[in-house]
LUMROLO-96518 format. One line per field, with one value per residue (C-alpha): residue number from 1; residue in three letters; x, y, z. Coordinates in steps of 0.1 Angstrom, whole numbers, plus 5000, padded with zeros to 4 digits. Example, Ala and Ser with C-alpha at 12.3 -4.5 7.8 and 13.67 -1.06 7.14 Angstrom:
<pts>
nr = (1_2)
rest = (ALA_SER)
xx = (5123_5137)
yy = (4955_4989)
zz = (5078_5071)
</pts>
This chain:
<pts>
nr = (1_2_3_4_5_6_7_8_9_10_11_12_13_14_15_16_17_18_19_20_21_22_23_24_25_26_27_28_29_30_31_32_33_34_35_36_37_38_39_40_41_42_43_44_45_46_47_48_49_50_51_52_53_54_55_56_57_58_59_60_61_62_63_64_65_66_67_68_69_70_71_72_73_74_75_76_77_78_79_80_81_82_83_84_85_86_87_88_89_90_91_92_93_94_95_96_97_98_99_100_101_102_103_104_105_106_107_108_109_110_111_112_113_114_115_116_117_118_119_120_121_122_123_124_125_126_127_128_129_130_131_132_133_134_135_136_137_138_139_140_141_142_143_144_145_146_147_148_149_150_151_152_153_154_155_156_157_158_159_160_161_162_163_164_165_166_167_168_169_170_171_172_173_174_175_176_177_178_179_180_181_182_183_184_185_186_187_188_189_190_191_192_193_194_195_196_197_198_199_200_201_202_203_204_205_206_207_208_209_210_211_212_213_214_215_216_217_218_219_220_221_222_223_224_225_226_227_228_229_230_231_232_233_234_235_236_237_238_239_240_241_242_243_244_245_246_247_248_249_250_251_252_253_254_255_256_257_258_259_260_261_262_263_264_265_266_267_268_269_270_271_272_273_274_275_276_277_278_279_280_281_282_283_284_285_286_287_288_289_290_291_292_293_294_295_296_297_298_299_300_301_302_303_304_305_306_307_308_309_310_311_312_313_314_315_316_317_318_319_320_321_322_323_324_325_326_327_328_329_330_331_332_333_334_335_336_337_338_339_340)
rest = (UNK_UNK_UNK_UNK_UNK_UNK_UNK_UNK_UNK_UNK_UNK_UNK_UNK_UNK_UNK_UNK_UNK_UNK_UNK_UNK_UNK_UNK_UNK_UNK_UNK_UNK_UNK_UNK_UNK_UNK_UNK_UNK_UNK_UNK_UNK_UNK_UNK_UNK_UNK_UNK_UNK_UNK_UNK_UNK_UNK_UNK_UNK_UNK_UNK_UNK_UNK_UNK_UNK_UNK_UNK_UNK_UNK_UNK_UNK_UNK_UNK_UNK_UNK_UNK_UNK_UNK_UNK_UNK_UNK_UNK_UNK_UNK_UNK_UNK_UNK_UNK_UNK_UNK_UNK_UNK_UNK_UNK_UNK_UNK_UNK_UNK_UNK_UNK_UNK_UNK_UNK_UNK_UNK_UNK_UNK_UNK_UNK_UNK_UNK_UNK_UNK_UNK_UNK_UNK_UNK_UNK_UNK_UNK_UNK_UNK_UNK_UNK_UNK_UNK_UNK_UNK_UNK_UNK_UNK_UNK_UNK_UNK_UNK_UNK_UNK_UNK_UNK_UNK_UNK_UNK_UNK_UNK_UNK_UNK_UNK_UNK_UNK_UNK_UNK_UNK_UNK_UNK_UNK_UNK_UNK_UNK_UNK_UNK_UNK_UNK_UNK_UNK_UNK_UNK_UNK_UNK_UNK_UNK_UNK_UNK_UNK_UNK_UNK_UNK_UNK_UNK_UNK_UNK_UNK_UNK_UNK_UNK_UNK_UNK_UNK_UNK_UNK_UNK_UNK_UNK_UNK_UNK_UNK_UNK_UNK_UNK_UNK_UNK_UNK_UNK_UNK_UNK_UNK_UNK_UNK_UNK_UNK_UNK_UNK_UNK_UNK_UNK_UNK_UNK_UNK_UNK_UNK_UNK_UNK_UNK_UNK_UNK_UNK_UNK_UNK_UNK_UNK_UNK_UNK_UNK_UNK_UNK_UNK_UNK_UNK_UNK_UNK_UNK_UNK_UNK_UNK_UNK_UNK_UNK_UNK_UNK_UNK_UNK_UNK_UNK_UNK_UNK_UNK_UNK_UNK_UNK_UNK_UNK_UNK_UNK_UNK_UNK_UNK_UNK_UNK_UNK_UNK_UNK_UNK_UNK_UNK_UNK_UNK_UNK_UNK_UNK_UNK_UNK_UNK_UNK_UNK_UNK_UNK_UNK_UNK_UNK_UNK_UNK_UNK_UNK_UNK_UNK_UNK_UNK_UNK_UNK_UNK_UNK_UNK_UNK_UNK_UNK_UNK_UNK_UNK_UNK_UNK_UNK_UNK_UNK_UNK_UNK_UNK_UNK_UNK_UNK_UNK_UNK_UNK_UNK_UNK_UNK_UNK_UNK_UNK_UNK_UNK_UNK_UNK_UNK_UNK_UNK_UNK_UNK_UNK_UNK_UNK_UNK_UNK_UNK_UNK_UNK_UNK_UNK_UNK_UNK_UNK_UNK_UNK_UNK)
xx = (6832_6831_6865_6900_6919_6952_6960_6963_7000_7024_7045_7025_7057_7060_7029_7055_7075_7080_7113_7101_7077_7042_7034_6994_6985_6964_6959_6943_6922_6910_6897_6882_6860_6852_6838_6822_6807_6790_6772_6758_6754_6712_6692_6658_6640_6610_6604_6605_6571_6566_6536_6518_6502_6478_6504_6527_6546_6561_6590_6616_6645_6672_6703_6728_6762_6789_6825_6859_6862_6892_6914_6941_6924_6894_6914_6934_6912_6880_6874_6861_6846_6879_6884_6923_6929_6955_6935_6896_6903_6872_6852_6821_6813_6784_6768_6737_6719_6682_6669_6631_6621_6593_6582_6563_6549_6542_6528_6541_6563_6582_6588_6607_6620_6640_6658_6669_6690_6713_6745_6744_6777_6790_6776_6768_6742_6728_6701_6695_6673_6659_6648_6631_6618_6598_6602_6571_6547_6513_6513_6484_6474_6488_6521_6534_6519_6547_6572_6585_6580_6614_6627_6656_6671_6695_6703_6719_6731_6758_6768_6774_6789_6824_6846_6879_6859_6830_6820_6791_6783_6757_6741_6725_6702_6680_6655_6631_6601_6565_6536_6517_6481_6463_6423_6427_6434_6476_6505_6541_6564_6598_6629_6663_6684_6721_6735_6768_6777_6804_6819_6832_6851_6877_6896_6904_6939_6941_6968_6987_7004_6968_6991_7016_7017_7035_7043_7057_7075_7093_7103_7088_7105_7094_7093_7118_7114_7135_7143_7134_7167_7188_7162_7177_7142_7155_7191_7199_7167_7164_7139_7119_7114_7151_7170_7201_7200_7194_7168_7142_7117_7088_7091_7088_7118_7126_7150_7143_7130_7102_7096_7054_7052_7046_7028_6996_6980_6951_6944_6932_6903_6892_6870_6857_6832_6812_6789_6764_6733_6700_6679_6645_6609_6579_6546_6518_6479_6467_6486_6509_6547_6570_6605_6639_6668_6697_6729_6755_6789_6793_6829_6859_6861_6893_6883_6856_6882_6889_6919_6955_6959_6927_6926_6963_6949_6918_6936_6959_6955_6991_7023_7040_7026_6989_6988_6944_6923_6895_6864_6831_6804_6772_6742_6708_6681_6646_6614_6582_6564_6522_6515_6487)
yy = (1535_1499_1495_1482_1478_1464_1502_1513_1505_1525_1525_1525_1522_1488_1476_1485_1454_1418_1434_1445_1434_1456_1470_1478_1515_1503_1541_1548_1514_1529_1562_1545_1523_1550_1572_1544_1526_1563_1562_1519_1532_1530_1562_1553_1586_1583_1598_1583_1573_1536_1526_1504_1475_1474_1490_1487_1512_1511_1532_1546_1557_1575_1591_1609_1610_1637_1622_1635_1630_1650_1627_1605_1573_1579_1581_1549_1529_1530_1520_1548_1544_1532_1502_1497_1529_1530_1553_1571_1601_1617_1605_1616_1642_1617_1579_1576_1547_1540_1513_1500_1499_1477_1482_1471_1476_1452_1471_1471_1504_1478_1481_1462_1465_1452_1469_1461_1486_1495_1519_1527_1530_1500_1465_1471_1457_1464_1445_1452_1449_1473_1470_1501_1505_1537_1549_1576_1576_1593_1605_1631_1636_1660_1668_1639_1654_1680_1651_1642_1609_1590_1554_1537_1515_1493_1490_1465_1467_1445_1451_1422_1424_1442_1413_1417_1436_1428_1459_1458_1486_1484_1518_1524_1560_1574_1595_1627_1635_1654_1655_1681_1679_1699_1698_1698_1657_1662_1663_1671_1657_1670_1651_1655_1623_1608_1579_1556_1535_1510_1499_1470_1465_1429_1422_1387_1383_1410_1406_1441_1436_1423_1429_1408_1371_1359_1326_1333_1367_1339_1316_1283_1257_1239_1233_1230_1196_1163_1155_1189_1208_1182_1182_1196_1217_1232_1238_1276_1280_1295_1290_1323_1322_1338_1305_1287_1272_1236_1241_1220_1244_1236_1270_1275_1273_1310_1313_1349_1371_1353_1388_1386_1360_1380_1400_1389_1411_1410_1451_1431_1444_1477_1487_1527_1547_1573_1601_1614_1640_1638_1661_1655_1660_1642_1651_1628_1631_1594_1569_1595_1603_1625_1627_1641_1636_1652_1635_1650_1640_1655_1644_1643_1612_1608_1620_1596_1568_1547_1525_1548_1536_1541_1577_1582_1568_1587_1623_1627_1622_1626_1631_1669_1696_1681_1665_1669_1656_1631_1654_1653_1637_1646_1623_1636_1613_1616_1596_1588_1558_1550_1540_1518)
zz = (8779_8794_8814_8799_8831_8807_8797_8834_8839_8858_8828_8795_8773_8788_8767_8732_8732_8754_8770_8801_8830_8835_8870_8873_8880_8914_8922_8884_8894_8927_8909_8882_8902_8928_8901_8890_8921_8927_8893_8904_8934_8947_8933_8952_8939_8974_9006_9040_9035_9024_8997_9028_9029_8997_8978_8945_8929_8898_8885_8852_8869_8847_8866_8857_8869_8866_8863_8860_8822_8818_8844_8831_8846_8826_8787_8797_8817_8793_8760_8735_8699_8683_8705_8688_8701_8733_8749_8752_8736_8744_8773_8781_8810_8828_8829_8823_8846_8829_8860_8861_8898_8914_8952_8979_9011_9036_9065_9092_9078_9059_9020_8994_8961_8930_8907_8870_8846_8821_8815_8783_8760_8782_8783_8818_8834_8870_8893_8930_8961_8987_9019_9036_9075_9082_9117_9116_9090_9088_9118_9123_9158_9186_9186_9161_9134_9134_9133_9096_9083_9090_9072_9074_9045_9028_8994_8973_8938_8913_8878_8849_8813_8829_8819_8842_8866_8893_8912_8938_8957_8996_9008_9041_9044_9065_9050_9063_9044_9043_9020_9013_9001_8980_8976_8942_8948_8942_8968_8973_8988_8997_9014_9031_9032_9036_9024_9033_9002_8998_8967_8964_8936_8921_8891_8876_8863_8832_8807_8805_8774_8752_8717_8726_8722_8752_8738_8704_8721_8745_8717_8738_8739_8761_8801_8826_8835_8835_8797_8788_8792_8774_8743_8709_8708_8744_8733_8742_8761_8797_8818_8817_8861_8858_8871_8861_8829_8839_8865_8866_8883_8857_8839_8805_8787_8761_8733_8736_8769_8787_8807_8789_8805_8840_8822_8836_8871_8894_8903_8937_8959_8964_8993_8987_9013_9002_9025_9002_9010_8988_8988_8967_8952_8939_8928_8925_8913_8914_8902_8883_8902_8890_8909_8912_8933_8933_8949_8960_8980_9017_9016_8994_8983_9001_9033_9037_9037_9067_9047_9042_9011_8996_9007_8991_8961_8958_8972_8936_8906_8894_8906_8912_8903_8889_8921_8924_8949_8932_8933_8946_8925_8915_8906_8894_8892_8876_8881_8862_8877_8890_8927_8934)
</pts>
């Protein structure tokens, strides 16, 4: 499942032969790393409440992401278990995040934490940082102790090991919560949340045509530079830029078409917004927690855009007919950790 961004190609019959240039599928790119930014994306299974100043929590976080599996982007923009195969023939229905969490509080209402995980069937790797403000905690005089416990926070979270592609992702939630006691020594806590997240998302320069050779498609003979054209190794060669034969524009010189040689794209940046409600649990008898989280999108994905083109990307999926907003996501996340 780790991306191949050289299959998404407007044209995938361009990728049979060294005749004809390759234009990148942007709007398959955008999808991809949409549905993809949502499964990186921070799962901080917690309440409003922060640990405080004496304490440490530490956490196994494993979420689980629905996806679109069926869509076209998903076949031809991820490798499956036959990697010489031209497309994933059968991609799975969710990611799977497993992520060990550490955090602490600072007082003050003030918590941090760091992040390190793993997607597996890819060779991606994700680390982060939090950063967590609680408004109201503990309150339990007059009327504040009606109030919920409230937090603010920011979230930050990268992935490694995606060759042609970075992706990033930055999330900003605020966070209602309140514990309940029991005098048997356990409590539970319920929450209501929403979180913004941004992906952020790059490619390098990806060749679209991997089983071709360029060089030995192009004949090379050379480049288009003084002595060059006159050389009996040059004789009958063009220079594959497209100019007069005779140019000296520095251009590799082709016996044959030198149209793989453009055959090389950056997909370019792609800037995605997300509005996302959680809505969440944990139970915990000293030091056990257990959590869930479930995440959910408040949004089409395209709706929540504030750039034109994004939103026309994410709002089909095809064109005609199968024309298919990208759906909502969902993300379920479950926790075993100790607090001390």
């Amino acid at each position: 499942m780790d991306p191949a961004l050289s299959r998404l190609v407007v044209d995938p019959s361009c990728q049979a032969g060294a005749s004809s240039a390759c234009v990148p599928d942007r709007s398959a790119y955008t999808k991809l790393v949409s549905q993809l930014g949502a499964a990186l994306a921070p799962h901080g299974v917690h309440g409003a409440r922060t640990t405080g100043l004496a304490g440490f929590d530490v956490s196994l976080l494993a979420a689980i992401t629905g996806i679109d599996a069926g869509a076209d982007y998903w076949r031809r923009g991820t490798r499956g278990s036959d990697a010489a195969s031209a497309e994933n023939e059968a991609p799975e229905d969710y990611l799977q995040l497993y992520t060990l969490e550490l955090r602490k509080g600072f007082g003050f209402g003030i918590e941090a934490a760091a992040s390190l995980g793993a997607l597996p069937h890819t060779s991606l790797m994700a680390w982060g940082a939090d950063l967590r403000f609680a408004l109201l905690e503990g309150m339990h005089d007059g009327l504040w102790r009606y109030l919920p416990d409230t937090s603010l926070g920011v979230a930050w979270r990268a992935a490694t090991g995606l060759n042609d592609l970075e992706l990033r992702t930055l999330a900003l939630d605020a966070r209602f919560s309140h514990p309940f006691a029991s005098p048997s020594g356990f409590s539970v806590t319920p929450w209501l949340g929403y979180q913004w997240v941004r992906i952020d998302a790059g490619s390098e320069l990806v060749d679209l045509t991997p089983g071709v050779g360029a060089i030995e498609a192009c004949d090379y003979a050379g480049n288009s530079v003084p002595g060059s054209p006159g050389s009996l190794e040059a004789e009958g060669a063009l220079p594959a830029s497209g100019a007069p034969a005779g140019t000296l524009d520095g251009s590799p010189l082709c016996r044959a078409s030198g149209a793989d040689l453009a055959n090389a794209a950056s997909f370019g940046e792609a800037e995605v917004y997300r509005h996302r409600v959680l809505v969440g649990a944990s139970f915990r008898s000293e030091p056990l927690r257990v959590g869930a989280q479930l995440e959910t999108d408040l949004v089409r994905p395209d709706a929540a855009q504030s750039d034109a083109g994004v939103s026309r990307a994410l709002r089909c999926d095809a064109s005609g007919a199968s024309c298919q907003a990208s759906p909502r996501q969902w993300t379920l996340v479950l926790q075993l950790g100790a607090s001390f």
